[in-house]
N, C-alpha and C positions, 0 to 999 in steps of 0.2 A: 487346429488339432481336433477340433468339437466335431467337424464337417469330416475330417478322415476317417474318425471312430464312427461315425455316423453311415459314414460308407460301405466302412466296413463291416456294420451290424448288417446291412441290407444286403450286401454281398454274401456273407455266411447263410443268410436265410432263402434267398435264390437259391444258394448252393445245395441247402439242406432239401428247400423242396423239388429241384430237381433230383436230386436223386431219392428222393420217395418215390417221382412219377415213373423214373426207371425200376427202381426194386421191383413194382406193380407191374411193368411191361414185361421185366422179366420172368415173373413169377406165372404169368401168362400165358407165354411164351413155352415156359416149363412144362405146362398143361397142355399144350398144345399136343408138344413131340412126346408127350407120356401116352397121346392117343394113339389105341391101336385101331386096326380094318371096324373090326366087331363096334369100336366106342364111335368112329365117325360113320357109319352104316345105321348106328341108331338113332346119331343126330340128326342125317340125310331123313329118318324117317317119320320121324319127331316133327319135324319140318313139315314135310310133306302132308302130313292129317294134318296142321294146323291151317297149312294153305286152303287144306279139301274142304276144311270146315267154315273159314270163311268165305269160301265160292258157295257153299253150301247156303248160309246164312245171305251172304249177297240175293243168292235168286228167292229163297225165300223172301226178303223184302221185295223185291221184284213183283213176284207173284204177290202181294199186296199194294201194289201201285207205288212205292218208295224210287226215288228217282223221276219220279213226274210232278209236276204243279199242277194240279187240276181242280178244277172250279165244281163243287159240288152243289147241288139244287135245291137240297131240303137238311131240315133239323134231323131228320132219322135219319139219315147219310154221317154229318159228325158222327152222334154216337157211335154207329156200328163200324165207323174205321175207328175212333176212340180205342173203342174193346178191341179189336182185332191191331193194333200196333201200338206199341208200350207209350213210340214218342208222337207228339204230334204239333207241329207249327199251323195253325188257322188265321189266312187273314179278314177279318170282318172289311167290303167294301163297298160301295154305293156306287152306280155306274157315272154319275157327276163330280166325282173326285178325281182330280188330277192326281195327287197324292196315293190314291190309293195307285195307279200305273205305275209310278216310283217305285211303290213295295212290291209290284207284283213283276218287274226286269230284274227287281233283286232277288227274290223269290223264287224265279227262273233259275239264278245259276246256282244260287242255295242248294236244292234240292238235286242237282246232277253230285252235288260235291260231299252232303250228309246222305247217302245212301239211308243211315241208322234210324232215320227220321223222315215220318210223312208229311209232304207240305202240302197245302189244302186252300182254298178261297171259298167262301160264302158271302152270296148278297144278303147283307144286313136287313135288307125291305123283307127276305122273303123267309126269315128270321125271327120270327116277331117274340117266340118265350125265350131261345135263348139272351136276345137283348135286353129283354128284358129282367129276366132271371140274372142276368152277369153284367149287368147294367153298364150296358156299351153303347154310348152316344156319341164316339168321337168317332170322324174317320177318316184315315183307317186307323183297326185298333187291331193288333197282331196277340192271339193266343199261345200260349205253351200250356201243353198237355201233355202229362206222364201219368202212364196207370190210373189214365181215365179221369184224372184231377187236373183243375185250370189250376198251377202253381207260381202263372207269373204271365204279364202282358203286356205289351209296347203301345201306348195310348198316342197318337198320332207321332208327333217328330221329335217334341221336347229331350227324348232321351238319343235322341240321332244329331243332337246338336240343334234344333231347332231348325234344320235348313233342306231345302230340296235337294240339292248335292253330294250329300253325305255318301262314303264311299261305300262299297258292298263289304269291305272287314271290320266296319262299326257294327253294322247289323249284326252280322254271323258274332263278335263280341257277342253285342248284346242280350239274341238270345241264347246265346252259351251261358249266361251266369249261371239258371240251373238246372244246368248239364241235362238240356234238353236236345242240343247236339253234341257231338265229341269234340273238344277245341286243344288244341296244342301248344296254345298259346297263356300269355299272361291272363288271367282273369281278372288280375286286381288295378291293373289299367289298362284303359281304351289302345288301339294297335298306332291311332294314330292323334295328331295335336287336333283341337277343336276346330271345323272350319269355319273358320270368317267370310270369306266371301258369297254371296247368294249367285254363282254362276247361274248361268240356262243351265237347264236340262233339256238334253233331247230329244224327248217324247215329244212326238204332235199332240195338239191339243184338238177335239172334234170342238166347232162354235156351239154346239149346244152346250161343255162342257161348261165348268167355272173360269171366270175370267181373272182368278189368282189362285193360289199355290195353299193358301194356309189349309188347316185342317177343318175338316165339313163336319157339323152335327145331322146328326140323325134326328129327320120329325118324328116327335111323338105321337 
C-alpha cells in the first residue's frame, strides 16, 4: 500500500510537470500565430545587424592577428598587442622544452576556435624584465591577459594534470576560469576525469632537446 501511494505521488507530479512543459509550448506557440508580416520582417532584421555585427567584429579581430598563434620577438611586441586587444593568452617558452611543443599544438587549435582572444608565444631568453618582473622560472608558463592586466597563469603542467597527455578541453577549461576565453561549458569542473596514464605524445623530439618531459626552469 506504502509503494502504490508512493507511485502514485510520482505519477501526479510527471503528470503536473508535463503539462507545465505543455502550457509553455502552448503559450509559444500562441505568440507565434499572433505574428504578423510587419513582426516577422522585424525579427528577420533584427537578426540580420546581429549577424553583420559579429562579421564585423570577426574581421576586426582578424585585422589584429586573432585566429593566428604567432611567436612574437621582443617585450614591446606584448605590450602593444596587450593594448590593442582586451584578451590575451601568452605562452612564455625556451627552445629546449619539450613541454613547451605540447602547449604550443594546443595553442594551435585554441586560437582558430577563440576568435575573441589573441594567442601569442614568447621566448623567455629573449624576455629578460618581463620574467623577471612577473617572476616566471617555470617552463612553459602560460599568461592570461585582460585589459592589459596579467589576471591569472598556467605554471608548467600541475594544473593540466601533472602529465604530457592531457587533452586540448582541459586547457581551453582552464584558461576559461577567468573568462579570458568564452567557454560554454561547466567552469566549476574540469570537462574531463584526471589522466593517469603518462601515454607518448606525438611530437618528435630534436637530440639537442631534453631527454624527459618534466617542466624546465629558466637560468637566471
Amino acid at each position: 500500500a506504502v509503494v502504490s501511494t508512493q507511485s502514485t505521488g510520482i505519477n501526479r507530479m510527471v503528470a503536473g510537470a508535463v503539462e507545465a512543459m505543455e502550457a509553455t509550448v502552448d503559450k509559444e506557440l500562441e505568440k507565434l500565430e499572433k505574428l504578423d508580416e510587419d513582426d516577422l520582417e522585424a525579427i528577420r532584421e533584427r537578426r540580420l545587424k546581429q549577424m553583420q555585427k559579429l562579421q564585423e567584429k570577426k574581421q576586426e579581430y582578424k585585422n589584429l592577428g586573432h585566429g593566428t598563434y604567432d611567436t612574437i620577438t621582443n617585450e614591446k611586441e606584448f605590450f602593444e598587442i596587450s593594448k590593442k586587444s582586451d584578451r590575451v593568452v601568452c605562452a612564455f617558452y625556451i627552445d629546449t622544452s619539450f613541454r613547451c611543443k605540447i602547449v604550443d599544438k594546443h595553442l594551435s587549435e585554441l586560437c582558430t576556435k577563440h576568435y575573441e582572444t589573441r594567442f601569442i608565444r614568447l621566448n623567455a631568453e629573449k624576455a629578460p624584465f618581463l620574467t623577471e618582473r612577473l617572476k616566471i622560472k617555470v617552463m612553459p608558463t602560460i599568461l592570461m591577459v585582460k585589459d592589459t592586466n596579467v589576471i591569472d597563469r598556467i605554471v608548467g603542467f600541475d594544473d593540466l594534470g601533472g602529465v604530457d597527455n592531457f587533452p586540448l578541453s582541459m586547457l581551453e577549461w582552464r584558461i576559461a576560469q577567468n573568462k579570458v576565453i568564452n567557454y560554454s561549458g561547466d567552469l566549476t569542473r574540469p570537462p574531463v576525469e584526471e589522466v593517469k596514464e603518462k601515454k607518448k605524445v606525438t611530437i618528435q623530439r630534436n637530440l639537442r632537446q631534453e631527454a624527459h618531459s618534466r617542466d624546465s626552469e629558466l637560468d637566471d
